[in-house]
C-alpha positions in Angstrom: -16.4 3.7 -10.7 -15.5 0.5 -13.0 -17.4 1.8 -15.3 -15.3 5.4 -15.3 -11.7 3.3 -15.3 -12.9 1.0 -18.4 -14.0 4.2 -20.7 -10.9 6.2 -19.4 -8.7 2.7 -20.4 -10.6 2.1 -23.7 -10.0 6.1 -24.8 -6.4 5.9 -23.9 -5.7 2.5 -26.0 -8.4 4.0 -28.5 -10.2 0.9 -28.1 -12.8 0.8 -31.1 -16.5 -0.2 -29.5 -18.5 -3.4 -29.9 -19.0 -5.1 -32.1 -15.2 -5.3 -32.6 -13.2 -4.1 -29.7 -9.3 -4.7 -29.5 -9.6 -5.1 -26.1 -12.3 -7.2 -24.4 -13.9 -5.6 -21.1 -13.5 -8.4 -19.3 -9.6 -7.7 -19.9 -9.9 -4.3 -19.3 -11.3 -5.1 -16.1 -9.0 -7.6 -15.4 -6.0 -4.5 -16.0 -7.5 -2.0 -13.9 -7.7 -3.9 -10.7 -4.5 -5.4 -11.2 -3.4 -1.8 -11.4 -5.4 -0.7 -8.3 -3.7 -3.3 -6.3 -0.1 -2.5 -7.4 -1.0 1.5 -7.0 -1.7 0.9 -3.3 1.2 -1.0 -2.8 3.5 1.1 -4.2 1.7 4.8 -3.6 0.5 3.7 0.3 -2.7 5.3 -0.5 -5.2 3.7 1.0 -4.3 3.4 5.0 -6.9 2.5 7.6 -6.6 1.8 11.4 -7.2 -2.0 12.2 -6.9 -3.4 15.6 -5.0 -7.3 16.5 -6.2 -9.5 19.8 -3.7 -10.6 21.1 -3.4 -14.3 23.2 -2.3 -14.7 26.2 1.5 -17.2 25.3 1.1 -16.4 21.1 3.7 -14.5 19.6 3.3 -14.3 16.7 0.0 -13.5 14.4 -1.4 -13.4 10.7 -2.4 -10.4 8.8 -5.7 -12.5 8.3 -5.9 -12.0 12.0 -6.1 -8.2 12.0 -10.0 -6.2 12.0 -11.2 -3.2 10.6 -13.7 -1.3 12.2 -16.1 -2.1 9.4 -16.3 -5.1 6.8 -14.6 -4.8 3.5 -18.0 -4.7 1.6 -18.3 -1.1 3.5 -14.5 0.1 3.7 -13.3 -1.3 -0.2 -10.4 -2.8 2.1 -9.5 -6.3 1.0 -6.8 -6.7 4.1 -3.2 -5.3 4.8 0.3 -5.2 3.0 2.1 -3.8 5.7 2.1 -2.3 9.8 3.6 1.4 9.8 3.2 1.8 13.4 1.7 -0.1 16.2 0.2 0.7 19.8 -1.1 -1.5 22.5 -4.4 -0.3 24.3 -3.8 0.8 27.9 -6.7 1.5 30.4 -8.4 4.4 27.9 -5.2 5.6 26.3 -2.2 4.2 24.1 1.2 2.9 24.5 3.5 3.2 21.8 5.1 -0.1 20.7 8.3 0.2 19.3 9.5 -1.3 15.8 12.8 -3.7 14.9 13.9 -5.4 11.8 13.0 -9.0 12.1 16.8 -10.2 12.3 17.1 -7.4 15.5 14.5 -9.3 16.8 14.9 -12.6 16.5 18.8 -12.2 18.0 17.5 -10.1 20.8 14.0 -10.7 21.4 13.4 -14.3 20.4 16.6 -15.7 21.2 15.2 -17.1 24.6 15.2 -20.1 26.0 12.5 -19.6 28.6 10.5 -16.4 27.4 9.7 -14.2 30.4 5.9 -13.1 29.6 4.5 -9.9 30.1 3.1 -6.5 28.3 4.2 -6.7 24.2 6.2 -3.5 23.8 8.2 -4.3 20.8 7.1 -5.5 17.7 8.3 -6.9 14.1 7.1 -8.0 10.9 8.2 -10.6 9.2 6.2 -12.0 6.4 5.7 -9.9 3.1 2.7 -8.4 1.3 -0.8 -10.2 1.8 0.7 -12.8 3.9 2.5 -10.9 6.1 2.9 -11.8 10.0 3.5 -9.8 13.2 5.7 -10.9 16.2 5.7 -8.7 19.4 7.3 -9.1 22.5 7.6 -9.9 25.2 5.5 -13.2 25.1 1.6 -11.8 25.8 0.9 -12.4 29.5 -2.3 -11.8 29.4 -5.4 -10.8 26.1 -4.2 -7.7 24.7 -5.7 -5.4 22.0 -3.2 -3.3 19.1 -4.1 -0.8 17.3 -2.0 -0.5 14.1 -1.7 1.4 10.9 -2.0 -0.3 8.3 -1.2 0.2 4.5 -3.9 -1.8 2.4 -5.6 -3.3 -0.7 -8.7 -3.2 -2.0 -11.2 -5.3 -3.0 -11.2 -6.2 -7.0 -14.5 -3.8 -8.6 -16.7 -6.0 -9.9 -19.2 -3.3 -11.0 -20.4 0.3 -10.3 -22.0 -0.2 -6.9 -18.3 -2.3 -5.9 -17.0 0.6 -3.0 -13.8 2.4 -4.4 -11.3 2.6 -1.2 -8.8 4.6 -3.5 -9.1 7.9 -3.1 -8.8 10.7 -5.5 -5.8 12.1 -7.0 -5.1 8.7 -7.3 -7.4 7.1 -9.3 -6.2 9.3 -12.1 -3.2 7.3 -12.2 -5.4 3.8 -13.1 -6.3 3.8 -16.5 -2.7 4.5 -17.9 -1.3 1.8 -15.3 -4.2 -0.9 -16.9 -3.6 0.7 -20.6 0.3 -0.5 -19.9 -0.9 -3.8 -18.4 -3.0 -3.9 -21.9 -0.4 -3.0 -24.4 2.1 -5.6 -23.3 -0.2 -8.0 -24.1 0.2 -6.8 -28.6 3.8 -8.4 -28.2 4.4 -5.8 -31.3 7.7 -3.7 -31.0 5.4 -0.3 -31.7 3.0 -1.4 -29.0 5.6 -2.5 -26.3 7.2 1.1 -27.0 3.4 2.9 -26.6 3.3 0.4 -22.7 6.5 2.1 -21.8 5.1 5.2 -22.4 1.7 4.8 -20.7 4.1 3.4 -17.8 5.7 6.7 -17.8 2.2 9.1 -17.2 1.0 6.5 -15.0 4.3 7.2 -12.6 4.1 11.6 -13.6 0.2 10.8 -12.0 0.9 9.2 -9.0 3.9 11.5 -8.3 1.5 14.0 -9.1 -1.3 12.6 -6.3 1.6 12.4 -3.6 2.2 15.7 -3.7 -1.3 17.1 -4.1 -1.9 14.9 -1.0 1.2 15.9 1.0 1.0 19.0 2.7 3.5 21.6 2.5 4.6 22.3 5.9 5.3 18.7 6.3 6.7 17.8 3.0 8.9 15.1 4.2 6.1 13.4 6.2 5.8 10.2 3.6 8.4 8.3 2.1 7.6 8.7 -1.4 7.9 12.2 -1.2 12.0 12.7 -2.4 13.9 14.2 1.0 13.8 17.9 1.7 17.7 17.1 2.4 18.8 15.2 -0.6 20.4 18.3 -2.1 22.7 18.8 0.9 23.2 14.8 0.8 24.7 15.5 -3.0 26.5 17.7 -2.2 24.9 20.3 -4.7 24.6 24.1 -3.9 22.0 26.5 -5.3 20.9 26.2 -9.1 22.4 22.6 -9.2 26.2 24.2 -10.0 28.9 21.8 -9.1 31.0 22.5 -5.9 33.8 24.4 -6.1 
């Protein structure tokens, strides 16, 4: 798949071939998966189930902490940028967990002076991106297992047999996002014009991916979709006349 991304890069920045490229491949390659890890943060394309073990008296736990159900050499999955929704395992079922802001939380849930243990029902995030950490609460009486979606980030491609975790429509969206990244770099007027333009077909793509990949009857299911309602919010009546 590098392969694929650096031709698909070089043709859009009409990158002449060796022995005198414009653009190194090591460069290239440095664009696209710098591209590939922005694309998942902002399309939340790649999502995978991971599951968090909880201790008995810890609240509060790394994204470092969380599994997969395979290793990142099989998934593509270099770890998580965010929790969408959490569950705690209960005999063979589930039990929803429900989500706060972190300052709801830490007013109502850590604002204790002696913590009254017992089965995590509510949980919070509270650091950002890679980094992140989860709190839940109450305190963990006892060893617990989550199960959460998870939004995620791949592992940089290093060559072709590297495992892609991006799926397709989006990896159409890749080269023009690593051209941009490229062009930047000509500090020329002309050229910084041609990066705001790659920028531009690299956004049409993904917009174009999120919709080929949200389906119809449920076109309001992921939040970069625009809402079904946001006419009605604007107050605008069919064929986008004013209101009377």
């Amino acid at each position: 798949m590098l392969t694929a991304y650096q031709n698909a890069t070089a043709a859009l920045l009409q990158n002449p071939p060796a022995p005198n490229p414009l653009y190194a491949t090591a460069n290239l390659t440095t664009y696209i998966n710098t591209a590939r890890g922005q694309l998942c943060g902002e399309a939340e394309c790649v999502v995978y189930m991971g599951a968090l073990a909880l201790t008995p008296g810890v609240q509060t736990y790394s994204f470092s902490a969380i599994t997969f159900s395979a290793s990142s050499a099989v998934t593509g999955l270099q770890g998580p940028l965010n929790i969408r929704t959490a569950w705690r395992n209960v005999a063979s079922g589930l039990a929803w967990m429900r989500p706060r802001p972190f300052p709801w939380f830490s007013l109502y849930e850590l604002n204790q002076a002696v913590p009254i243990p017992g089965p995590p029902v509510i949980w919070a995030q509270y650091g950002q991106g890679a980094t992140g950490t989860i709190f839940v609460s109450p305190v963990p009486d006892a060893a617990y297992t989550l199960v959460l979606d998870t939004v995620c980030y791949p592992i940089p491609l290093v060559d072709d047999t590297t495992v892609e975790a991006i799926p397709y429509m989006w990896t159409d969206a890749i080269p023009f996002f690593a051209a941009f990244y490229a062009l930047l770099g000509a500090q020329t007027v002309a050229r910084d014009a041609d990066a705001d333009k790659m920028f531009q077909r690299y956004q049409q793509f993904v917009q174009r991916a999120r919709s080929a990949s949200t389906p119809s009857v449920l076109s309001g299911i992921y939040d970069q979709q625009p809402s079904i309602v946001r006419q009605g919010q604007l107050g605008q009546q069919g064929g986008g006349a004013p209101p009377q």
